[in-house]
C-alpha positions as CSV (number, residue, x, y, z in Angstrom):
1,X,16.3,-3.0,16.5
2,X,15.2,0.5,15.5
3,X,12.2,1.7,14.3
4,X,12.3,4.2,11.0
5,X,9.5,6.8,10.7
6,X,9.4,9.6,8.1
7,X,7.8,12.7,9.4
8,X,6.3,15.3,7.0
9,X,7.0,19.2,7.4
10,X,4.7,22.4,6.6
11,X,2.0,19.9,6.0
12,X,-0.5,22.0,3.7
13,X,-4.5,22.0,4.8
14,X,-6.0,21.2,1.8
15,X,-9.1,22.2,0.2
16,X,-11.8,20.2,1.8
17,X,-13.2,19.5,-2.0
18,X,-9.9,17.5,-3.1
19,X,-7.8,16.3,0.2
20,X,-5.6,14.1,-2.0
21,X,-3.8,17.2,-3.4
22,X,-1.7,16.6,0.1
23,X,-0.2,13.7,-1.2
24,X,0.7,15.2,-5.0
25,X,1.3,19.0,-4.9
26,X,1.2,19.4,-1.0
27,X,4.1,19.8,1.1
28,X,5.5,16.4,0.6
29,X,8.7,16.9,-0.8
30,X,10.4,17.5,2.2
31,X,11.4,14.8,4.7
32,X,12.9,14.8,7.9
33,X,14.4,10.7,8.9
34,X,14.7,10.1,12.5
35,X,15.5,7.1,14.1
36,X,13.7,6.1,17.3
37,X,14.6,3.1,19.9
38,X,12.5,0.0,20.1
39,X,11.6,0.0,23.6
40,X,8.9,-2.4,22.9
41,X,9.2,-5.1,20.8
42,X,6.4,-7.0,21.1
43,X,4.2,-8.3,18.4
44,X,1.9,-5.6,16.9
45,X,-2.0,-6.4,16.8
46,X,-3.0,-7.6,13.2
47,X,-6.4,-7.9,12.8
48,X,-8.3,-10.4,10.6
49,X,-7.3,-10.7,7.5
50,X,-9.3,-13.4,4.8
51,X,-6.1,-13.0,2.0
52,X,-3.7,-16.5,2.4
53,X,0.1,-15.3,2.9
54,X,2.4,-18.0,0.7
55,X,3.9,-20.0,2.8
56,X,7.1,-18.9,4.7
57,X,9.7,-21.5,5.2
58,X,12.8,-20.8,3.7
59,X,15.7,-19.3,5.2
60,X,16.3,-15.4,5.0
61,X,12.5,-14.6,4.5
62,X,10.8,-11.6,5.6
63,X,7.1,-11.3,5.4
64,X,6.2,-7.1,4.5
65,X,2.9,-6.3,4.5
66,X,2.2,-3.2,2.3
67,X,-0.7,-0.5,2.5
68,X,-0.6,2.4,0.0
69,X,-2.8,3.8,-2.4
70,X,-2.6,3.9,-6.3
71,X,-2.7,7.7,-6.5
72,X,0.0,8.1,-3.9
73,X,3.5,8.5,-5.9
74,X,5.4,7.7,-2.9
75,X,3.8,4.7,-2.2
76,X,5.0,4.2,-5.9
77,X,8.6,5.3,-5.4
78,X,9.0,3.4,-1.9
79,X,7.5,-0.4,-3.4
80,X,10.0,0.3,-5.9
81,X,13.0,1.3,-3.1
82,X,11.7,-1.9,-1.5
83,X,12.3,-4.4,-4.2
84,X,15.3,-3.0,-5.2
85,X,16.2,-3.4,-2.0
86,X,15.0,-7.3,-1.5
87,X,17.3,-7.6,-5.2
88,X,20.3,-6.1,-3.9
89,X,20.2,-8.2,-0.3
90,X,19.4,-10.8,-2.3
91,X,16.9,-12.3,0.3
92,X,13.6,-14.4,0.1
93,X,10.6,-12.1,0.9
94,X,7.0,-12.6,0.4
95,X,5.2,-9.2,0.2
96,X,1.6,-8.7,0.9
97,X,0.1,-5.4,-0.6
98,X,-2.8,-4.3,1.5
99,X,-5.2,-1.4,0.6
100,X,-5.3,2.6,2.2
101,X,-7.6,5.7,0.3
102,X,-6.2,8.5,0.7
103,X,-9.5,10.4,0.0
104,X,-12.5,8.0,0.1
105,X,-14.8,10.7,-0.4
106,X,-13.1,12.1,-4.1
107,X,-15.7,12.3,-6.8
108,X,-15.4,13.3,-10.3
109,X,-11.8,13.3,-12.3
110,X,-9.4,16.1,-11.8
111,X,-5.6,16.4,-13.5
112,X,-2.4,17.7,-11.5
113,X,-3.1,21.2,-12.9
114,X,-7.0,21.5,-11.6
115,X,-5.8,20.2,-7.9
116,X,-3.7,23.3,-8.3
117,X,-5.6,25.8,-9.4
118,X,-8.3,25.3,-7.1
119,X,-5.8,24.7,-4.0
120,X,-4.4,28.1,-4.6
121,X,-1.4,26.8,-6.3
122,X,0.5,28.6,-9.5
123,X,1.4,26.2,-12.0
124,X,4.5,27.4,-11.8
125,X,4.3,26.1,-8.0
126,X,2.7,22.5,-8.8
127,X,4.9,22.2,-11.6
128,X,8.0,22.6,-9.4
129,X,6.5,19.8,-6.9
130,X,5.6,17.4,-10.0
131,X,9.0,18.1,-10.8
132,X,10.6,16.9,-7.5
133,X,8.6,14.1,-7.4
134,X,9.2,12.7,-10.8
135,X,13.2,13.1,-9.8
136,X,12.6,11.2,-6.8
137,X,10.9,8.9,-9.0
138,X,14.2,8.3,-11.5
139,X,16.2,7.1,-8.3
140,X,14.3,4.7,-8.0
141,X,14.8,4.1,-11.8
142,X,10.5,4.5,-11.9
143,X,9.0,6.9,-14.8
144,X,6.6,8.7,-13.5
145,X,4.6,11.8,-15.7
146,X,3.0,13.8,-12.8
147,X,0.8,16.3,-14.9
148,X,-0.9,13.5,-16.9
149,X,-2.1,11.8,-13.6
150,X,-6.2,11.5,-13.4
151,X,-7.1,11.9,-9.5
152,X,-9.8,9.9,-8.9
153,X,-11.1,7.6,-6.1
154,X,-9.6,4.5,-5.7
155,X,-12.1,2.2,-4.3
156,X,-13.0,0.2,-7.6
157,X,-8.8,0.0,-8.2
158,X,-8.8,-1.8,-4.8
159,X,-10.8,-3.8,-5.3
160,X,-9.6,-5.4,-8.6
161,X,-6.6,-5.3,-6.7
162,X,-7.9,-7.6,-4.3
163,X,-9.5,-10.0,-6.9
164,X,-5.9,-10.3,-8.3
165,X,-4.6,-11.1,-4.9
166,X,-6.9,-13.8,-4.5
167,X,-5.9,-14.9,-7.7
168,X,-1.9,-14.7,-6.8
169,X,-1.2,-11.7,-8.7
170,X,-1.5,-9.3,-6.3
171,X,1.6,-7.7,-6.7
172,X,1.6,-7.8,-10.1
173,X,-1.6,-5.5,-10.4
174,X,-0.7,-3.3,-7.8
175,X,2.3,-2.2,-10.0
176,X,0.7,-2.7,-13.1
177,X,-2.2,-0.1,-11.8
178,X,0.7,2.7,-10.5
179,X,1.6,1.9,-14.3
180,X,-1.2,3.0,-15.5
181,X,-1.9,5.9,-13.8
182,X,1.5,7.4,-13.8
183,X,2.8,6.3,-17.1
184,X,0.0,5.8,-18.9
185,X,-2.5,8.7,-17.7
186,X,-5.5,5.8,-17.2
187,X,-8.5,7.0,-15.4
188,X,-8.4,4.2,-12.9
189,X,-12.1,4.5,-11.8
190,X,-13.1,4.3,-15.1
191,X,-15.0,0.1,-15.5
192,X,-13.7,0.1,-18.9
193,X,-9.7,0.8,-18.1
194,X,-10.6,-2.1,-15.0
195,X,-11.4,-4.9,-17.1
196,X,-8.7,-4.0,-19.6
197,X,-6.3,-4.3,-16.4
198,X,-8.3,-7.3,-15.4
199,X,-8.0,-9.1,-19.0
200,X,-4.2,-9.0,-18.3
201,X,-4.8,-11.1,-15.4
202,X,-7.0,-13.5,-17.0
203,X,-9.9,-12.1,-15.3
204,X,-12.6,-11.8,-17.6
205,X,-14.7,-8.3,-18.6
206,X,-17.9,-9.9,-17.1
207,X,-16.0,-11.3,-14.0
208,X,-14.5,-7.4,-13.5
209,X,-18.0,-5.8,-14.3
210,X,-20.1,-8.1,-12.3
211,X,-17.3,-7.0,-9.7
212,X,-18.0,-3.3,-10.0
213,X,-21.8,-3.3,-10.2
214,X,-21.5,-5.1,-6.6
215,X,-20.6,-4.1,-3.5
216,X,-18.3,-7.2,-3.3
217,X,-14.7,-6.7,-1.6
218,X,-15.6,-3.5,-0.1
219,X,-16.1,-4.7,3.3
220,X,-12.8,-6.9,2.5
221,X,-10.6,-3.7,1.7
222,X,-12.4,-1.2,4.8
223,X,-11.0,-4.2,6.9
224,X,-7.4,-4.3,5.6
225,X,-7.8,0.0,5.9
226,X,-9.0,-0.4,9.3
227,X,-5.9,-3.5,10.3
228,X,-3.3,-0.5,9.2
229,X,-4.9,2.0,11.3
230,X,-4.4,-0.5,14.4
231,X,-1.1,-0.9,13.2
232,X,0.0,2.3,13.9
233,X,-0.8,3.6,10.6
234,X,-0.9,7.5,9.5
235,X,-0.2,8.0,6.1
236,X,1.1,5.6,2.7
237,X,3.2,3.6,2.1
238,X,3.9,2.1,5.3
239,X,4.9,-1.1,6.0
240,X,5.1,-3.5,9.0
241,X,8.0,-6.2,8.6
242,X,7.4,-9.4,10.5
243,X,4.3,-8.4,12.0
244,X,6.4,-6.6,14.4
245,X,8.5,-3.8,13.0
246,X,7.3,-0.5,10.9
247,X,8.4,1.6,8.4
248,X,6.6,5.1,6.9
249,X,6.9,7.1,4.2
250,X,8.8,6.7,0.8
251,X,12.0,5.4,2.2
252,X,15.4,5.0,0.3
253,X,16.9,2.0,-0.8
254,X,19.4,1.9,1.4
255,X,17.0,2.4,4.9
256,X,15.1,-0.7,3.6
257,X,18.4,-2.4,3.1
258,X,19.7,-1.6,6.5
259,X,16.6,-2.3,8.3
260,X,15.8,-5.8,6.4
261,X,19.1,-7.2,7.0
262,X,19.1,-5.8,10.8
263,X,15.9,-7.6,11.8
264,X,17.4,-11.2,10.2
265,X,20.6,-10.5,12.1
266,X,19.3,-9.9,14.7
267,X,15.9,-12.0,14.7
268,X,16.7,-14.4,11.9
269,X,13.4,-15.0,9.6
270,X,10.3,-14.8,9.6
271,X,8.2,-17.8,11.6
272,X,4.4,-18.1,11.0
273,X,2.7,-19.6,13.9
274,X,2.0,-23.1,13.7
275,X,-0.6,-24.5,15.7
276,X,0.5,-28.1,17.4
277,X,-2.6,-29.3,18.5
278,X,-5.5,-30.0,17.4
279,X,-8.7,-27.5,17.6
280,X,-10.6,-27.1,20.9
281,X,-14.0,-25.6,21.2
282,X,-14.1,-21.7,20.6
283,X,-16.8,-18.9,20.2
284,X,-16.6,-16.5,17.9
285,X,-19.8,-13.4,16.4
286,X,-21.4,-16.4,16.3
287,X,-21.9,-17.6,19.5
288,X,-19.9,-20.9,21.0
289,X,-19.5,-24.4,19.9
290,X,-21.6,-27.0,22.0
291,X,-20.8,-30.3,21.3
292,X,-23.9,-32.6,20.0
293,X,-23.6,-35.5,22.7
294,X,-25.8,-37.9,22.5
């Protein structure tokens, strides 16, 4: 099986004010696909993770676990090369979408144009990138409107995100909050454009607010950064396949295609593990289990 990885060229150092211009008006638009041998193909380390997968049981399934960030357009583009390529194979896959921030530190709300200016960029320059982006974009038959986008930081996205997920309609709010940033040109830090998204979900204004004013799933979505990270992890979208294979960057259709239907030939579907026995004593943070003999 071969491993796919996407490697980025002339990477720009951005200003240390606004990182995330790397991912929008840096050099991204050129990619260099290489193909490297799996000399190891044992099981990656996945760390804890609270979030339920749906069960797996069916023949031709994959399990791909997703991490990518709402203001990331590739991570856009290549969940959008992905389905289409799960449609076209026309394979069972459950898809987990798991959170990344591409700059945790961003504060304040800045368009395209401002990330520009103050990264030295002509408009001329950024314009030409937003262009090559939003082309990319239509391949993947996604409309995206680059200099409308509000850069802002993602954590409160993620973690309505994550209330979704718990709810089962994590992938449904993942796209519908790409939606709203690119198509829409939503502030998607702002509480009032959350509980909109939420309301769509059925979760309620107070449920999202309540949310927001707390510090709840924060922990939850450092945990699923940090599980990517171990993973091998160095940029969005990437994705591990099976708990065993990668992927990175914004690939085509046709990679995920030829890597999807390589890994059941050759490995057949996915298999959670199944535990056979019953439960023994463990320890855990905790401490260990003693058992109360009397």
């Amino acid at each position: 099986m071969k491993l796919i990885k996407v490697y980025k060229k002339n990477r720009l150092n951005a200003v240390s004010l606004i990182g995330i211009c790397t991912i929008v008006i840096g050099s991204i638009a050129f990619f260099k696909v290489t193909a490297q041998s799996n000399n190891q193909n044992q099981e990656m380390m996945i760390t804890e993770n609270k979030i339920t997968e749906t069960a797996i049981n069916e023949d031709n399934t994959v399990l791909v676990e997703v991490w990518s960030d709402y203001l990331c357009p590739w991570c856009y583009i290549g969940e959008a090369n992905l389905d289409n390529a799960i449609a076209d194979l026309g394979i069972n896959a459950t898809v987990v979408y798991k959170s990344f921030q591409s700059n945790p530190t961003l504060q304040g709300a800045f368009t395209v144009n401002e990330i520009a200016k103050q990264s030295g960029f002509s408009l001329e320059e950024a314009r030409k990138k937003s262009k090559y982006i939003e082309d990319m974009a239509s391949s993947a038959n996604l409309e995206l409107h680059m200099d409308a986008v509000i850069m802002v930081n993602t954590m409160d996205a993620h973690r309505l995100a994550y209330m979704a997920k718990q709810r089962g309609h994590g992938k449904a709010m993942a796209k519908r909050l790409f939606e709203a940033s690119y198509l829409e040109a939503k502030n998607i830090a702002d509480p009032n454009v959350l509980t909109e998204l939420g309301e769509e979900f059925g979760i309620s204004k107070e449920e999202t607010l309540a949310m927001l004013k707390s510090d709840q799933y924060r922990a939850e979505i450092k945990s699923e950064i940090q599980e990517g990270i171990n993973n091998g992890l160095r940029g969005v979208p990437y994705f591990v396949i099976n708990k065993k294979y990668s992927l990175s960057g914004a690939q085509p259709k046709e990679v995920f295609k030829e890597t999807l239907s390589g890994i059941l030939k050759d490995y057949g579907p996915y298999k959670s593990l199944i535990s056979k026995s019953p439960s023994g004593y463990t320890c855990d943070e905790n401490g260990c289990e003693v058992p109360n003999k009397q």
